[in-house]
N, C-alpha and C positions, 0 to 999 in steps of 0.2 A: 437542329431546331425542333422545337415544341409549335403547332401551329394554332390557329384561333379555335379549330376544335378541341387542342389538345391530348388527339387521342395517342400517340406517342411520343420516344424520344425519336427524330430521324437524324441520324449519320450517314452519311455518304464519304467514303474517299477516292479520292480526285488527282490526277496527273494531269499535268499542265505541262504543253511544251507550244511554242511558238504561238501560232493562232488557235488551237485543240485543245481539247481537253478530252481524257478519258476515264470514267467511271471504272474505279478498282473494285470498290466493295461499296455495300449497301444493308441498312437491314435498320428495323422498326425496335425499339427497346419501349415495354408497358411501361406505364405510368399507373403505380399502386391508383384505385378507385377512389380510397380517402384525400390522395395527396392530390389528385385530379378536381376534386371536386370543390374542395378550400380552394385552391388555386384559383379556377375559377368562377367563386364568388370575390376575389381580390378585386380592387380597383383602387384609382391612385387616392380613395376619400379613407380606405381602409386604415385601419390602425398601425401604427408606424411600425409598430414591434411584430406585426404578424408579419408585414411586407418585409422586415430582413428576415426571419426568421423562412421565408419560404425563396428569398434572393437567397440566400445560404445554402437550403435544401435541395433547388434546382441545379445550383452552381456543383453542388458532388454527384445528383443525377446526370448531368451532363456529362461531367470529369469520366461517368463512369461508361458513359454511350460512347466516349471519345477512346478510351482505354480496351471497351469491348471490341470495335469497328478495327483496332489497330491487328489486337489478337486473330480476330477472324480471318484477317486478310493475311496473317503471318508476315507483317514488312516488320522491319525492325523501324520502332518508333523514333529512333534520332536522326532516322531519312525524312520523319513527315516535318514541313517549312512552318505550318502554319495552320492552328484550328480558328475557323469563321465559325463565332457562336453568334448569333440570333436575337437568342434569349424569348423567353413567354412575354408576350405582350398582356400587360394587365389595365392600359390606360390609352386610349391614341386619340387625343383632342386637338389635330391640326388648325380647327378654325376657330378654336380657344381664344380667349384675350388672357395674357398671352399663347403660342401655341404650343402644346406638349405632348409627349409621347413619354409611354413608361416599359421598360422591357426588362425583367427580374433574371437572375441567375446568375451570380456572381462571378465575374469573367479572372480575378484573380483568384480563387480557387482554380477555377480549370488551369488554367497557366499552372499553378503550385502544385496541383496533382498532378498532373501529367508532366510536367516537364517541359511543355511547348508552347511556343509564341502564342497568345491566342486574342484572336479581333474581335473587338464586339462594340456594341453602341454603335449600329448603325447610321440609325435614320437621324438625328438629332441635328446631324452637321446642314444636311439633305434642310432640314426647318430653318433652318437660323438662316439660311439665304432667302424665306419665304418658298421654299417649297410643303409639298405634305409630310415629306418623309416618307411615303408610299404610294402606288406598290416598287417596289427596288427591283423584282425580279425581271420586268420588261429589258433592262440593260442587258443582263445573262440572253436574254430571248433575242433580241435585237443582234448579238455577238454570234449565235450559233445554231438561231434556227431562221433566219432571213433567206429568202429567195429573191432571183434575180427571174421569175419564170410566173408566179404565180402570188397573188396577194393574200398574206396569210394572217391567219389573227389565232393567239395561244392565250386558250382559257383556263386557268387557274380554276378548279372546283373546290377550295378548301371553308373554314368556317365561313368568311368571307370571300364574294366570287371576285375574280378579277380578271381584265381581257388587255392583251396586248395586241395593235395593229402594226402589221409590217408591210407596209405595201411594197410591191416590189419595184416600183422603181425609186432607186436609191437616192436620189435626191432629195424624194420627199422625206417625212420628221416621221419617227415612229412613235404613238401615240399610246396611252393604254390608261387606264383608272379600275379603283373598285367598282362595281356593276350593284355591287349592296348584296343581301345574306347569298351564301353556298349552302352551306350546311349545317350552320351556327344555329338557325330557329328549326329544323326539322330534326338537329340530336336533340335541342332542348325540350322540346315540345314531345317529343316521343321518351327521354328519361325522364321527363315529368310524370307520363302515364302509366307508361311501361317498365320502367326501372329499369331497362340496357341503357346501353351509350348510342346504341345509334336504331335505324328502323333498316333492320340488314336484307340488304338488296332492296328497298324501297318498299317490301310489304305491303307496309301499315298504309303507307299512302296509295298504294294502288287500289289497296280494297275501300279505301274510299273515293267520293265524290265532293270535287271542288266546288265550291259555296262563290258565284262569283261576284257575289253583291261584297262577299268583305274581298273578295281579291282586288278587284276595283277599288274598295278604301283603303289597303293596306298600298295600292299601287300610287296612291294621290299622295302618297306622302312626295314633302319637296324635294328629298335626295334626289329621286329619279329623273327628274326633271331639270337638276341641278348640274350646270356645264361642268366638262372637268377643264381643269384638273382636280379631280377627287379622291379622298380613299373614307374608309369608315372602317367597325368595328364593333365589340360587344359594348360599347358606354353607349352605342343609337342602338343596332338591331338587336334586339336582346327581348326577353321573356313579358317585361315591365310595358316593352313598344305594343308586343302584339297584344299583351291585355287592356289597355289604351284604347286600343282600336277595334275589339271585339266591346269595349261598353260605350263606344261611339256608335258604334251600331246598333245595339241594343238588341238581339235576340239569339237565342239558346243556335250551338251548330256544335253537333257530335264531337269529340276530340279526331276522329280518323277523319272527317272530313276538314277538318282546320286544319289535318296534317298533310290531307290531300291538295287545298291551298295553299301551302306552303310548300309545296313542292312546284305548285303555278306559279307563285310568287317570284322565285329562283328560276324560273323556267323562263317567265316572260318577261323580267328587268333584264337577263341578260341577253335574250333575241333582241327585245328595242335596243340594247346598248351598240350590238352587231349592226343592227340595218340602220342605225341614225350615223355611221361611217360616212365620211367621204370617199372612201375607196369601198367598191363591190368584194367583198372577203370571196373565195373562192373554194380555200383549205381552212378548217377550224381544227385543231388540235387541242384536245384534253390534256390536265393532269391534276394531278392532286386527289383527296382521297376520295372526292364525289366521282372520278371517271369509272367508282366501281360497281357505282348504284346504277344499276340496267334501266330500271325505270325515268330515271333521272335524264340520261343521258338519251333515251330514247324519244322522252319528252322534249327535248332539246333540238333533237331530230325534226320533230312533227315540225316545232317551230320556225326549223331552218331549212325546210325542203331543199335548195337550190345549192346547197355547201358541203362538201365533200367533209365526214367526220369520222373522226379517228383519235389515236394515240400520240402524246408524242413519243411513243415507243416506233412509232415510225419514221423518226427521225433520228433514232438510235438513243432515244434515252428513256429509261425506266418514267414512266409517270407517278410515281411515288418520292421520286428523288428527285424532282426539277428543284424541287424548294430549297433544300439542304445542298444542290451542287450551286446552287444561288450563293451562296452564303461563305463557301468556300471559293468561289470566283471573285465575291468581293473582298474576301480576305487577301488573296494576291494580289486583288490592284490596289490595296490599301499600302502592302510591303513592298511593291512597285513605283509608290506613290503617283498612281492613275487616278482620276476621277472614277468613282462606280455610281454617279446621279445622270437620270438622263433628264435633263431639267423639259423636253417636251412631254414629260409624262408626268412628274412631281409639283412642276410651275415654278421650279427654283428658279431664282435670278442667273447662277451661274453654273457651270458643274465646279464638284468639289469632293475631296477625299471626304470617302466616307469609313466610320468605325476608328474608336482607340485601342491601340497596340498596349497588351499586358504582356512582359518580358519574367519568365521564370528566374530564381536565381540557381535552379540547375538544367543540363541537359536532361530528355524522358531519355529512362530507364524501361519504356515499356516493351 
């Protein structure tokens, strides 16, 4: 998968046997700067012929992350069941009249190049029962990192931030939503000024000072306020919002300290998201690409005083690869025909197979 940041291709392969799953191989593949950045300016208003034309381009960028991942790990490709693609999100209007979701990379390519079954179009089934269609990965979270000991909640740092609640006693419904930006307005706002892709290790925002007359107005937006079941994405938090709300304001603030707010902004939607819990969290686990931003995470910290913070590499899995082993977990309960919606987290009516099955017309050769 490609995530709301975009900044790679992620592959993960995956052994599944009974309740388990074990992470084989792993590894991040670039995304040329040009092809990154077309991309995301995409959205579903975009011109028809760019949006195949980059659903094409994805769909052999993938083919080829899928192809690399198999090489690295040295398995012979006609042992691997099944690729769960993802795909780039370039549209997610769940509360649309009607509601839609748009995710590019052409899944029959990947099937034709490589050889192997491959699942994709997740979330779409997850809407048509009146769910969001996100976030999906709470179900993977809910399977194998639940405790019967201690109440835990797994925070997704990626463009979009997202929290799953596990409390541990298992009766009750595991809950989880988008929390609103990760990391989405701090890459943008910093390749806006700086021309990298990200503010690495938080920098830029540490050397600045939070302005908190616009945190407070960027915080009154309704999302935050807004009960879930929820998800969002770049069609709200986006470049367009925060300029919006820097001339509601009305006066001049440095670019490093708007970037310093912006890291308050992500900091304090997802503390309130944590303590407006019914369940007291006790363990909070990172992943995703923001668990690498020290500043970020340590801000997180200030916020959370009372909650034990970590990895889920403490639970035995790579924090970079929660997302991508997501996607391959819902690929096998799709070829299992299992539900992969957990409708207390999406607001579906029912659970329901999610993703269509693309069948090669040969065995991988890879």
């Amino acid at each position: 998968m490609s995530g709301t940041s975009m900044d790679a291709i992620d592959a993960a392969l995956v052994r599944f046997s009974d309740n388990s799953l074990e992470l084989l191989e792993y590894n991040q593949f670039p995304i040329e700067d040009a092809i990154r950045n077309d991309v995301r300016n995409l959205s579903a208003d975009s011109d028809d012929a760019k949006i195949r034309k980059y659903h094409g381009l994805l769909g052999e960028l993938f083919s080829e992350a899928v192809i690399k991942i198999i090489l690295q790990s040295g398995m012979d490709g006609t042992k691997i069941s099944a690729v769960g693609s993802h795909g780039q999100t370039i549209s997610h209007l769940p509360d649309a009249v009607p509601p839609r979701t748009l995710q590019i990379g052409d899944a029959t390519i990947i099937a034709t190049r490589t050889g192997i079954i491959t699942v994709a179009d997740f979330r779409r089934m997850d809407m048509a029962v009146g769910g969001q269609g996100a976030p999906l990965a709470p179900a993977l979270h809910a399977n194998h990192f639940r405790s019967r000991s201690a109440n835990r909640c797994i925070l997704n740092l990626g463009g979009i931030a997202n929290i799953t609640i596990l409390p541990a006693n298992l009766n009750a419904m595991v809950t989880g939503f988008d929390t609103g930006p990760g990391n989405c307005l701090l890459d943008d706002w910093n390749r806006l000024h700086n021309k990298t892709n990200m503010d690495e290790n938080g920098d830029w925002a540490k050397g600045g000072i939070p302005d908190f007359e616009l945190l407070e107005q960027l915080l009154a937006d309704p999302y935050f306020k807004k009960p879930a079941p929820k998800s969002s994405g770049r069609d709200y938090f986006n470049l367009q919002w925060l300029h919006s709300n820097l001339e509601l304001l009305g006066k001049y603030i440095t670019p490093g300290n708007i970037q310093a707010t912006l890291l308050q902004l992500t900091v304090t939607s997802i503390a309130g998201a944590i303590n407006q819990q019914a369940v007291t969290i006790e363990e909070l686990y990172l992943c995703g690409g923001g668990s690498h931003n020290p500043v970020l995470v340590s801000e997180i910290g200030v916020k959370l005083p009372d909650i034990a913070i970590t990895t889920t590499q403490s639970l035995g899995m790579d924090p970079d690869a929660v997302e991508a082993v997501t996607f391959a977990w819902l690929a096998k309960r799709r070829l299992d025909g299992l539900p992969g919606n957990l409708p207390s987290v999406t607001g579906a009516k029912r659970s329901v197979l999610l993703g269509d099955i693309y069948e090669p017309n040969y065995k991988s050769n890879v």
